[in-house]
Backbone and ligand atoms as CSV (ligand in chain L), in Angstrom:
chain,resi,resn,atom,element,x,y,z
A,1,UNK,N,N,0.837,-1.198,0.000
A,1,UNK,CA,C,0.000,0.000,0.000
A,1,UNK,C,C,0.878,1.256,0.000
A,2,UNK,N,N,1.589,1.098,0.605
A,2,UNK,CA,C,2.721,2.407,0.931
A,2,UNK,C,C,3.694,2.917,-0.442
A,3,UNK,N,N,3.733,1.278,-1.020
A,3,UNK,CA,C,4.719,1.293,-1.929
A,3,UNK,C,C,4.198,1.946,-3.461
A,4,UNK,N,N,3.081,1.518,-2.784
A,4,UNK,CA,C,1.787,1.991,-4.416
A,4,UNK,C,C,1.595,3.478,-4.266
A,5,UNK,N,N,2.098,3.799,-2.552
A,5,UNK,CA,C,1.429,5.676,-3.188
A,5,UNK,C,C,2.358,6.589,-3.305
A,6,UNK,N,N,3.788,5.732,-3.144
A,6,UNK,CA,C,5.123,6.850,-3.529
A,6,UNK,C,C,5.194,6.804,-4.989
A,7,UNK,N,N,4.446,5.414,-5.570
A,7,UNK,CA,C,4.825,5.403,-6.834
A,7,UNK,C,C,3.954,6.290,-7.362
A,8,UNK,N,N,2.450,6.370,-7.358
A,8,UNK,CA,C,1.467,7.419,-7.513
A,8,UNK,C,C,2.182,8.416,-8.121
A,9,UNK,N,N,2.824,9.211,-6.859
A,9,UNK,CA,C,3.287,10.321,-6.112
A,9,UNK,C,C,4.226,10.377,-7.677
A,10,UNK,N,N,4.997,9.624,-7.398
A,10,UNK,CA,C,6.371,9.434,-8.404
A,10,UNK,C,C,5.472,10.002,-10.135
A,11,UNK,N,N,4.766,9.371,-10.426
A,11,UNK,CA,C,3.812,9.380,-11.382
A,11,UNK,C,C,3.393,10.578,-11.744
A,12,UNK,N,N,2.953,11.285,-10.434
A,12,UNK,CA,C,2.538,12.691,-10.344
A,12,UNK,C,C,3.244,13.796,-10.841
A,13,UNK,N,N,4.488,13.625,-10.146
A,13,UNK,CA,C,5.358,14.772,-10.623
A,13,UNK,C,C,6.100,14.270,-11.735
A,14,UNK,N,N,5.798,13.376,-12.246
A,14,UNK,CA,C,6.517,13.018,-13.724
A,14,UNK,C,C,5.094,13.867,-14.553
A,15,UNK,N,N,4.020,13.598,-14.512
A,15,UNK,CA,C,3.218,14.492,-15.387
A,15,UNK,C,C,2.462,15.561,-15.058
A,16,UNK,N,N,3.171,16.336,-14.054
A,16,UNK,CA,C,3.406,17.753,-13.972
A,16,UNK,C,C,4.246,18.480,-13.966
A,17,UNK,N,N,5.665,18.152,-14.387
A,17,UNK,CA,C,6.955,18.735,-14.291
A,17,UNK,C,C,6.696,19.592,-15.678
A,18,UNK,N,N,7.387,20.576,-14.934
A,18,UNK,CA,C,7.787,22.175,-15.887
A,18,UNK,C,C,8.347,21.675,-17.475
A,19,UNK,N,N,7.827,22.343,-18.079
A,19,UNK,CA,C,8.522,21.790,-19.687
A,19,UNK,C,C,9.793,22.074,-19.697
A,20,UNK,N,N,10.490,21.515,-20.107
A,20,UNK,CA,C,12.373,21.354,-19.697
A,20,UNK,C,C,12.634,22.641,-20.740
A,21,UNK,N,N,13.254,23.586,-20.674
A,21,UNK,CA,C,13.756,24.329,-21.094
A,21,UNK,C,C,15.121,24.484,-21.498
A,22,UNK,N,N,15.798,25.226,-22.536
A,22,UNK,CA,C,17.153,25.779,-22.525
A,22,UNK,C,C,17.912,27.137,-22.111
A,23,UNK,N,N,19.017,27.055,-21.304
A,23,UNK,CA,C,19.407,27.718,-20.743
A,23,UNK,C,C,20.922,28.149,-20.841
A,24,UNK,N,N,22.120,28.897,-19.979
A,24,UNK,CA,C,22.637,29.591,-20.062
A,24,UNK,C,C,23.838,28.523,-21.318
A,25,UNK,N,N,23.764,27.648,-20.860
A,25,UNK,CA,C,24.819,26.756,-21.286
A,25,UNK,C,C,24.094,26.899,-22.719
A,26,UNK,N,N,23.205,26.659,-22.944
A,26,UNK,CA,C,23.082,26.792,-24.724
A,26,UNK,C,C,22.564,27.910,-25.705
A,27,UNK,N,N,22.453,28.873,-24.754
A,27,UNK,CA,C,22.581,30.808,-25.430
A,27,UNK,C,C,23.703,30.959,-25.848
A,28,UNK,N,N,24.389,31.086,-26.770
A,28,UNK,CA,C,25.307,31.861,-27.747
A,28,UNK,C,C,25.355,33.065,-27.440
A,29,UNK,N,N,25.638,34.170,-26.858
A,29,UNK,CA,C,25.474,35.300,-27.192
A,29,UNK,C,C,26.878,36.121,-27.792
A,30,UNK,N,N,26.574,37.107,-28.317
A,30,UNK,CA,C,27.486,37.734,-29.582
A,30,UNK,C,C,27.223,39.108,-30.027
A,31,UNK,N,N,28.349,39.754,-30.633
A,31,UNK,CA,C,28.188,40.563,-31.053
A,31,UNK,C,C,28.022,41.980,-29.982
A,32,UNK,N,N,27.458,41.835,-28.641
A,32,UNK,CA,C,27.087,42.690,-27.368
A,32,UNK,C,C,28.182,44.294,-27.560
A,33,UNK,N,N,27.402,45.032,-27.527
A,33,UNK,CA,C,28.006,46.572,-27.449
A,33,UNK,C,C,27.295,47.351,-27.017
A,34,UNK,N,N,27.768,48.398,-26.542
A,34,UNK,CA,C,26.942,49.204,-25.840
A,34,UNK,C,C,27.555,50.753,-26.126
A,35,UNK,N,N,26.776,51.911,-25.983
A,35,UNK,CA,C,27.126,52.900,-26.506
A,35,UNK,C,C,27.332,53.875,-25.305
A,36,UNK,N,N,28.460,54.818,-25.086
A,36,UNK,CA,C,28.566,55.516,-23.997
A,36,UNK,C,C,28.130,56.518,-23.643
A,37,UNK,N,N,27.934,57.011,-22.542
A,37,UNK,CA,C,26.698,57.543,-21.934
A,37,UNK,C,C,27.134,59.131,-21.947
A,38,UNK,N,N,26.350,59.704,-21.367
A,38,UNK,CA,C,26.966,61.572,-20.998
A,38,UNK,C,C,26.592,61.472,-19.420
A,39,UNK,N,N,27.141,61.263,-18.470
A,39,UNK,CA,C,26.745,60.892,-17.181
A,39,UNK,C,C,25.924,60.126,-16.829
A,40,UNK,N,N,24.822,60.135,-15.779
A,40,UNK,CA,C,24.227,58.729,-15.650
A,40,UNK,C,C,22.678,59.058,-15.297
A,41,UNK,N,N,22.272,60.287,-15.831
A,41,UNK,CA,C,20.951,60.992,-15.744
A,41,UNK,C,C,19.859,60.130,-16.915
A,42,UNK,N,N,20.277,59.470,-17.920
A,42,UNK,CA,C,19.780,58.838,-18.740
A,42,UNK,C,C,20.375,57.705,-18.990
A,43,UNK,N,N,19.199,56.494,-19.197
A,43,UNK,CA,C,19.779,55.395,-18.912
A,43,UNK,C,C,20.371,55.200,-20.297
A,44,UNK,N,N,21.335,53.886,-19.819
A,44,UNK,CA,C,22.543,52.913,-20.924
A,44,UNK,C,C,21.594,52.406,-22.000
A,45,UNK,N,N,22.247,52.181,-23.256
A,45,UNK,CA,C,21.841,50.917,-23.445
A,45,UNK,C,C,22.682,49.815,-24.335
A,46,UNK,N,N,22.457,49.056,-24.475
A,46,UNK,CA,C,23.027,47.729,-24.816
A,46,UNK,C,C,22.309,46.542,-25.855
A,47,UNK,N,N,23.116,46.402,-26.948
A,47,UNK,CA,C,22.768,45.176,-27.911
A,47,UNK,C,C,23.571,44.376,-27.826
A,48,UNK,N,N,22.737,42.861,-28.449
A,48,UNK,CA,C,23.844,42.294,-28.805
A,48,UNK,C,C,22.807,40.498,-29.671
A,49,UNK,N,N,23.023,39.746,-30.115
A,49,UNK,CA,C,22.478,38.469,-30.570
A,49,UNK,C,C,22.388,37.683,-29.384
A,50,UNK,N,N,21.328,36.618,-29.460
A,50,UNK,CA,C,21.417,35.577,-28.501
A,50,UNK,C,C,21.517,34.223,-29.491
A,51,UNK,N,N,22.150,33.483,-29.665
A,51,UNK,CA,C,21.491,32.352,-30.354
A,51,UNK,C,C,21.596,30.743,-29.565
A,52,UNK,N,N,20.057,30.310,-29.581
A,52,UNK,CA,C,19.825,29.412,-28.521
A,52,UNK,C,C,20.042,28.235,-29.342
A,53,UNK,N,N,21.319,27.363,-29.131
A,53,UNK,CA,C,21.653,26.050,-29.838
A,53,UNK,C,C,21.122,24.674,-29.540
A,54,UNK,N,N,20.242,25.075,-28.457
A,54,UNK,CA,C,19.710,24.003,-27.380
A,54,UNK,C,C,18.925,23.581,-28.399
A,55,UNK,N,N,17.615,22.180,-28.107
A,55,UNK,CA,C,17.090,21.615,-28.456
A,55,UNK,C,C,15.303,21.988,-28.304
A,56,UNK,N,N,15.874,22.851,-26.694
A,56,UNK,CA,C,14.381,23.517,-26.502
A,56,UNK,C,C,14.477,24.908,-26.526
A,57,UNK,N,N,12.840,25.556,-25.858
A,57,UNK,CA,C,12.970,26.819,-26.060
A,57,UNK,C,C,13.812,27.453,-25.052
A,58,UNK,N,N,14.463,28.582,-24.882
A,58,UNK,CA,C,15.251,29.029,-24.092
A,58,UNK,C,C,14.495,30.824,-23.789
A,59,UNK,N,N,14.550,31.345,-22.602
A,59,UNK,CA,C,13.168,32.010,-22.171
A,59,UNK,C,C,14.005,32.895,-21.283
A,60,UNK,N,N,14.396,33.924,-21.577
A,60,UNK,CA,C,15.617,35.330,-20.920
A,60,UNK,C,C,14.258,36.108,-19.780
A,61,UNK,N,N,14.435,35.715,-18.469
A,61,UNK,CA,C,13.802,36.582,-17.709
A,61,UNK,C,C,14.144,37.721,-16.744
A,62,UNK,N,N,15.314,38.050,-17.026
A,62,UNK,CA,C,15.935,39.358,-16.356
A,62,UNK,C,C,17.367,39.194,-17.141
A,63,UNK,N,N,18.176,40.592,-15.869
A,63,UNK,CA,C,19.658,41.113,-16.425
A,63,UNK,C,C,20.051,41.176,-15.481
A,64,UNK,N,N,21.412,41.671,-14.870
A,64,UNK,CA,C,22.188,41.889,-13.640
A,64,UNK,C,C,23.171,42.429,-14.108
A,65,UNK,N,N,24.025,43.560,-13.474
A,65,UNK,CA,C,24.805,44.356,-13.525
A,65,UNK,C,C,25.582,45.065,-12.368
A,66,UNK,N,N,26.646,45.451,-12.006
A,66,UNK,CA,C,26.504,46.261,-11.354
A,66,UNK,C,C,26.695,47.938,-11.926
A,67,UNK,N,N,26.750,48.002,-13.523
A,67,UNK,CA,C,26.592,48.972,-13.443
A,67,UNK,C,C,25.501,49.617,-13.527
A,68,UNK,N,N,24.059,48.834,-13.327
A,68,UNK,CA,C,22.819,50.144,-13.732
A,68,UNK,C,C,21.800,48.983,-12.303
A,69,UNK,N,N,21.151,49.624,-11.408
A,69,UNK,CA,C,20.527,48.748,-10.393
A,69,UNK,C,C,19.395,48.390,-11.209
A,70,UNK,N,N,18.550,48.806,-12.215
A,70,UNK,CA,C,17.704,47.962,-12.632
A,70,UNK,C,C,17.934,48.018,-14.470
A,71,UNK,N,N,18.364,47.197,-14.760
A,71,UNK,CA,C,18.611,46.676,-16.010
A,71,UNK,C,C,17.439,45.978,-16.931
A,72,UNK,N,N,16.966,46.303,-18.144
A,72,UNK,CA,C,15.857,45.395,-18.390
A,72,UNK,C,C,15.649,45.535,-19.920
A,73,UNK,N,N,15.104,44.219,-20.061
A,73,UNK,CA,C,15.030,44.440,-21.659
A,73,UNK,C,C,13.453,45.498,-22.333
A,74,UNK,N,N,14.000,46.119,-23.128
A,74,UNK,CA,C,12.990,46.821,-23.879
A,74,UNK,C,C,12.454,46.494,-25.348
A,75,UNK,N,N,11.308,46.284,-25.432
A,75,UNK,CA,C,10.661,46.871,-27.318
A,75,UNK,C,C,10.293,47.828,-27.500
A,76,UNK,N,N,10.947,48.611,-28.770
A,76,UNK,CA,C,10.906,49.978,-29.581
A,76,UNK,C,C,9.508,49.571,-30.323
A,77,UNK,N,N,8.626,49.916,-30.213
A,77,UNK,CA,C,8.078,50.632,-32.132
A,77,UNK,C,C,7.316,51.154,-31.984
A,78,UNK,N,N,7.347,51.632,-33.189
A,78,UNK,CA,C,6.869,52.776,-33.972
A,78,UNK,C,C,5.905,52.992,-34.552
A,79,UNK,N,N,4.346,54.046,-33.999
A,79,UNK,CA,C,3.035,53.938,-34.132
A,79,UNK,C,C,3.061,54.758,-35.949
A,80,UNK,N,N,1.926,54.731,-36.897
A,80,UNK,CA,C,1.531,55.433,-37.741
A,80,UNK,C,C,1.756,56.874,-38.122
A,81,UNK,N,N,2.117,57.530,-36.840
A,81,UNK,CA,C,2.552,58.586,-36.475
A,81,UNK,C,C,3.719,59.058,-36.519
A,82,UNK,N,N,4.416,58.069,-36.560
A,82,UNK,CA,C,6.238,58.203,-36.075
A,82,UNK,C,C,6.756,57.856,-34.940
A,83,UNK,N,N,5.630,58.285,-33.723
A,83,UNK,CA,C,5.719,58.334,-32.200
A,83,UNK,C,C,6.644,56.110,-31.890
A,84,UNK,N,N,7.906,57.003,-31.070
A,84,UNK,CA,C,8.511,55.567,-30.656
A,84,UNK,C,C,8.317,55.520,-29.100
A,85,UNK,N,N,7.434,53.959,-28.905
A,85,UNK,CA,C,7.112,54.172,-27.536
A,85,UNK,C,C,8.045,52.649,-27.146
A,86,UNK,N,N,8.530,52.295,-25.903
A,86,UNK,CA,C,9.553,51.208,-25.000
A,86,UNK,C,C,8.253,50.941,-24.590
A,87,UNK,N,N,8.421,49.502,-24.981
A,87,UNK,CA,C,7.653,48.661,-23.040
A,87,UNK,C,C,8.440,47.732,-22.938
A,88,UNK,N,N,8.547,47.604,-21.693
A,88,UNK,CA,C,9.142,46.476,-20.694
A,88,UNK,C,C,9.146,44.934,-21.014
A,89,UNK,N,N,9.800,44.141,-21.673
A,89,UNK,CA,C,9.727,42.678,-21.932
A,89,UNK,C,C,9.466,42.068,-20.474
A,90,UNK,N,N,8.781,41.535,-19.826
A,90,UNK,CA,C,8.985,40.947,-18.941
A,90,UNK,C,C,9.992,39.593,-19.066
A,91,UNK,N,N,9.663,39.225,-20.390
A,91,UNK,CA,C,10.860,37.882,-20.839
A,91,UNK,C,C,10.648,37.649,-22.816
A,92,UNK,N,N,11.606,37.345,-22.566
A,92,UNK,CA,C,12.081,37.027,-24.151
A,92,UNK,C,C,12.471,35.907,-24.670
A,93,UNK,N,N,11.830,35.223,-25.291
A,93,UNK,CA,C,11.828,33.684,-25.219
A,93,UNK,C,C,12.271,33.656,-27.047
A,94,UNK,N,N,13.166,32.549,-27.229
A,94,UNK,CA,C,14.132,32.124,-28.040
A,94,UNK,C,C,13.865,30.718,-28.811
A,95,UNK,N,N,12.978,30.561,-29.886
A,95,UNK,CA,C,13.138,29.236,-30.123
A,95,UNK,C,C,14.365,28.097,-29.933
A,96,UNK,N,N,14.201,27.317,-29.801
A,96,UNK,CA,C,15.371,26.299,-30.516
A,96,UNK,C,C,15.971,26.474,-31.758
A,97,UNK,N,N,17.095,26.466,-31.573
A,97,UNK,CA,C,17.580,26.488,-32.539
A,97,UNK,C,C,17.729,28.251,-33.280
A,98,UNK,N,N,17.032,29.067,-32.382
A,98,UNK,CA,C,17.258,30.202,-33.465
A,98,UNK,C,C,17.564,31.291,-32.707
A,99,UNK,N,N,17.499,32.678,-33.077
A,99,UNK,CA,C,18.229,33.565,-32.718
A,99,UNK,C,C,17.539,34.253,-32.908
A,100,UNK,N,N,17.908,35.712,-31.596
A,100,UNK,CA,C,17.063,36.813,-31.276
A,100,UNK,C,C,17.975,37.831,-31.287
A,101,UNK,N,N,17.469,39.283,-32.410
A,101,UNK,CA,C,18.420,40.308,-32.481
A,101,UNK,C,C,18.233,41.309,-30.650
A,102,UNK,N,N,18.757,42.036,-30.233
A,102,UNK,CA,C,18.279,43.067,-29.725
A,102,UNK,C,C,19.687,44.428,-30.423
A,103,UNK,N,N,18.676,45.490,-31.246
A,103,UNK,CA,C,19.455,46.036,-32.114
A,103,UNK,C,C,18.412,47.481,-32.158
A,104,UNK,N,N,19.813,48.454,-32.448
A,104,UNK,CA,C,18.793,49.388,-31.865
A,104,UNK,C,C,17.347,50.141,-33.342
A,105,UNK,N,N,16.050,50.192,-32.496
A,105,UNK,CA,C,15.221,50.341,-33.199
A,105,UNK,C,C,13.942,49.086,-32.787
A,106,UNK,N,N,14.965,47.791,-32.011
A,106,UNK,CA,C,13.897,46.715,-32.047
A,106,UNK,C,C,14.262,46.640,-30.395
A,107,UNK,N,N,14.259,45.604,-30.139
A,107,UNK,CA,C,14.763,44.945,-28.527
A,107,UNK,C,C,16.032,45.505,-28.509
A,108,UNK,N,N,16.310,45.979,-27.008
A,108,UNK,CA,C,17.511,46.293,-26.650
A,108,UNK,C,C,17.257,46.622,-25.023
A,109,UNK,N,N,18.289,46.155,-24.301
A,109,UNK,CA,C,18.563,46.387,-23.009
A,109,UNK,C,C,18.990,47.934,-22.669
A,110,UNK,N,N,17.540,48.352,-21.452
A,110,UNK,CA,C,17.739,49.174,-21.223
A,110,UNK,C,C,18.280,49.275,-19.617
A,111,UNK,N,N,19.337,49.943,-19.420
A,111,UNK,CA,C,20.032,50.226,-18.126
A,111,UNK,C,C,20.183,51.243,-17.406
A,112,UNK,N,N,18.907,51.142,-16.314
A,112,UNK,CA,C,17.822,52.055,-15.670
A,112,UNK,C,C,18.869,52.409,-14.636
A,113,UNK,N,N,19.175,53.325,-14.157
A,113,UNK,CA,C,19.567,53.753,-12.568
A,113,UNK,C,C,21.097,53.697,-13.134
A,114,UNK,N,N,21.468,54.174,-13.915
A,114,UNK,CA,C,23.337,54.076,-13.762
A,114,UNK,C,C,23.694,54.487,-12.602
A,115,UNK,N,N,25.052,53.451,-12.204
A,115,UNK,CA,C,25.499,53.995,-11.168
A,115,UNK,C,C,27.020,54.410,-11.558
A,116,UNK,N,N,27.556,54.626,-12.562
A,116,UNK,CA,C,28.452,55.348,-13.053
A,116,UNK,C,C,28.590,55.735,-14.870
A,117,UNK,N,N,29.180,56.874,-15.176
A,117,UNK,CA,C,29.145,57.370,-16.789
A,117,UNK,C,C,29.709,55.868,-17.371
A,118,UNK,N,N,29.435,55.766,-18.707
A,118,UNK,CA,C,29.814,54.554,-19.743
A,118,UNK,C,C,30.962,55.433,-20.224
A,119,UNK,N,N,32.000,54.875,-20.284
A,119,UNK,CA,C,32.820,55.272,-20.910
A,119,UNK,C,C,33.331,55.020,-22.450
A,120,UNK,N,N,33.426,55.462,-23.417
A,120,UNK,CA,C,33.944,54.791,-24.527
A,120,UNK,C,C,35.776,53.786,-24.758
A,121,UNK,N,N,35.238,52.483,-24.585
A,121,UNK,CA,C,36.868,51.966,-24.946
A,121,UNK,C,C,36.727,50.879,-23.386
A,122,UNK,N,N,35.721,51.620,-22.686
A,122,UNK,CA,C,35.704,50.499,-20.919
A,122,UNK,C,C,34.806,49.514,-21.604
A,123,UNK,N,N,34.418,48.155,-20.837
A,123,UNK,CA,C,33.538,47.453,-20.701
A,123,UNK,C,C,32.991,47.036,-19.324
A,124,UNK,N,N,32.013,46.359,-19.336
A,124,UNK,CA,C,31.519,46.176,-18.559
A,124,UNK,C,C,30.494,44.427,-18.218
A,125,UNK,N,N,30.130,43.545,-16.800
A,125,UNK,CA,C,29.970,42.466,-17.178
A,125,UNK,C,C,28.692,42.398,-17.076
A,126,UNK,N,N,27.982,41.438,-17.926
A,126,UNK,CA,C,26.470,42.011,-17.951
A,126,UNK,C,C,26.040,40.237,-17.657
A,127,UNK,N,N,25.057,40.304,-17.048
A,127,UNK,CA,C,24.371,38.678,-16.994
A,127,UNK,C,C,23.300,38.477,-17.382
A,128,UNK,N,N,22.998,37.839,-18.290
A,128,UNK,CA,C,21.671,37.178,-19.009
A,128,UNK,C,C,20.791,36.003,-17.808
A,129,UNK,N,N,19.573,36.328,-17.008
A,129,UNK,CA,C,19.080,35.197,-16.909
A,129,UNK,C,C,17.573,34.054,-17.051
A,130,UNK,N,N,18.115,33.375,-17.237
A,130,UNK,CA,C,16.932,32.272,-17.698
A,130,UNK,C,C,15.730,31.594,-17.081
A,131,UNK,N,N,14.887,31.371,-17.479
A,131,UNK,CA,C,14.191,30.696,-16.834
A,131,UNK,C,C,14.398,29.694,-15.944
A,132,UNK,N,N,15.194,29.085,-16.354
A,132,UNK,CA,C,15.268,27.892,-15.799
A,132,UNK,C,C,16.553,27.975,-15.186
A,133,UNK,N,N,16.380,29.128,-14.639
A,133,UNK,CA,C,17.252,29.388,-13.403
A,133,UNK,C,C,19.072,29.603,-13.768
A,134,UNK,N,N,19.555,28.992,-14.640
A,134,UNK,CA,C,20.893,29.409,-15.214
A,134,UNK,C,C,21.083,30.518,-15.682
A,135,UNK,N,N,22.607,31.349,-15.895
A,135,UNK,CA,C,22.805,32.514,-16.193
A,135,UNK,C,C,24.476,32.441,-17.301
A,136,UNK,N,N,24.149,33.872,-18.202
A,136,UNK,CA,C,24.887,33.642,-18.722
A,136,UNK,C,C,25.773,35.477,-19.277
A,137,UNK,N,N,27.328,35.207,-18.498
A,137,UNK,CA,C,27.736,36.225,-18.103
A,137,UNK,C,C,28.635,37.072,-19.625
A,138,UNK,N,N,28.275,37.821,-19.822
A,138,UNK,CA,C,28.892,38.271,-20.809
A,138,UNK,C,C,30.119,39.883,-20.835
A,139,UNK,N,N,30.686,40.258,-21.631
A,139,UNK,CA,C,31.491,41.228,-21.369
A,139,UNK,C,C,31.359,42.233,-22.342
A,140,UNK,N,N,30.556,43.430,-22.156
A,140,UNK,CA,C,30.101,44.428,-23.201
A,140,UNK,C,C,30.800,45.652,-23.449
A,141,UNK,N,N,31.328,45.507,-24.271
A,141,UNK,CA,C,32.752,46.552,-25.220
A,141,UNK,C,C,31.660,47.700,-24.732
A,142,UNK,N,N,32.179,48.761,-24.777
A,142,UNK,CA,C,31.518,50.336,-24.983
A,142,UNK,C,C,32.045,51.006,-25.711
A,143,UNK,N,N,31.336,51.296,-26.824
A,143,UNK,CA,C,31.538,51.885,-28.301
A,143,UNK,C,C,31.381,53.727,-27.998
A,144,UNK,N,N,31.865,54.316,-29.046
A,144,UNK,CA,C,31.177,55.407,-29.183
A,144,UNK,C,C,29.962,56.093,-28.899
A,145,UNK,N,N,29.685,57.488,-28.654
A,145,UNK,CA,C,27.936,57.860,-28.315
A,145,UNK,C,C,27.723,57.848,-29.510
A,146,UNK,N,N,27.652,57.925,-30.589
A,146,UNK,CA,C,27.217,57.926,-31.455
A,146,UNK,C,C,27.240,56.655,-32.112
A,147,UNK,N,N,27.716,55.513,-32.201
A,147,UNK,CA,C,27.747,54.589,-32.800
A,147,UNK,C,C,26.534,53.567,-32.936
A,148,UNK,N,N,26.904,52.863,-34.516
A,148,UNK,CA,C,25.574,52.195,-34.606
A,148,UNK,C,C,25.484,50.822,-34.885
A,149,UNK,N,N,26.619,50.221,-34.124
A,149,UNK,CA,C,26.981,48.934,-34.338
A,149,UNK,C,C,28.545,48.471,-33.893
A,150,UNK,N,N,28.956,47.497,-33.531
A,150,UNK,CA,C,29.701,46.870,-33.421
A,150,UNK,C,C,31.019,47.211,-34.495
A,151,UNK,N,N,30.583,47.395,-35.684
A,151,UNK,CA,C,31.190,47.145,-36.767
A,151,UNK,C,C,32.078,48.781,-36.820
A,152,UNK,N,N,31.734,49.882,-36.553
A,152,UNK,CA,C,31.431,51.361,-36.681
A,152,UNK,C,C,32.903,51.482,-35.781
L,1,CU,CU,CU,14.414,51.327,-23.747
């Protein structure tokens, strides 16, 4: 009797477990730059590719820094009007197998609260994290204020 209701049990959380996800270990990320600031009255911001090599979906639910206390990803666009309005991604989810720009005009990390100027030529370490609880630490060149890419 006892033995029949751990197995139950066992049973149970086999067909309610969380859909297995991909995480820090199989985000690619690339390309990451960021453009330098004029003091720290207006926030940072930061691009760069993710590409998720995993098998499943892979699902970005925050950032960490120490240079900006609240870091977060944003979407740009652009109404009929011209008018460009940001809202807040709460998360950004990545098929398998494919890749997500954040580039400026579309998604891009915005870095709320600087706690010091961006300098051009410094970097800085930025952390990607996942749903499924892994993280993935990256190192973001700081380009020019004016620059519009990596490449520039
Ligand atoms: Cu923004």
């Amino acid at each position: 009797m006892r033995l029949f209701g751990i197995a139950a049990f066992a049973l149970a959380l086999l067909t309610t477990a969380p859909p297995v996800l991909a995480g820090g270990e199989d985000v690619v990320i690339e390309d990451a730059w960021s453009r330098a600031s004029i003091g720290t009255s207006r926030p940072g911001v930061a691009y760069m590719t993710l590409q998720n090599t995993g098998a499943e979906p892979a699902v970005v639910t925050g950032l960490r820094t120490n240079l900006a206390m609240m870091p977060m990803i944003h979407a740009s666009t652009t109404d009929a009007q011209g008018v460009t309005r940001m809202s807040h991604m709460e998360e950004v989810k990545i098929a398998a197998g494919e890749a997500v720009a954040l580039e400026p005009g579309g998604l891009h990390v915005m870095l709320m609260d600087l706690q010091h100027p961006m300098v051009e030529g410094e970097s800085y370490a930025l952390s990607v994290i996942f749903a499924d609880g892994t993280e993935a630490t990256i190192e973001v060149p700081i380009l020019g204020i004016a620059a519009r890419g990596p490449s520039d």
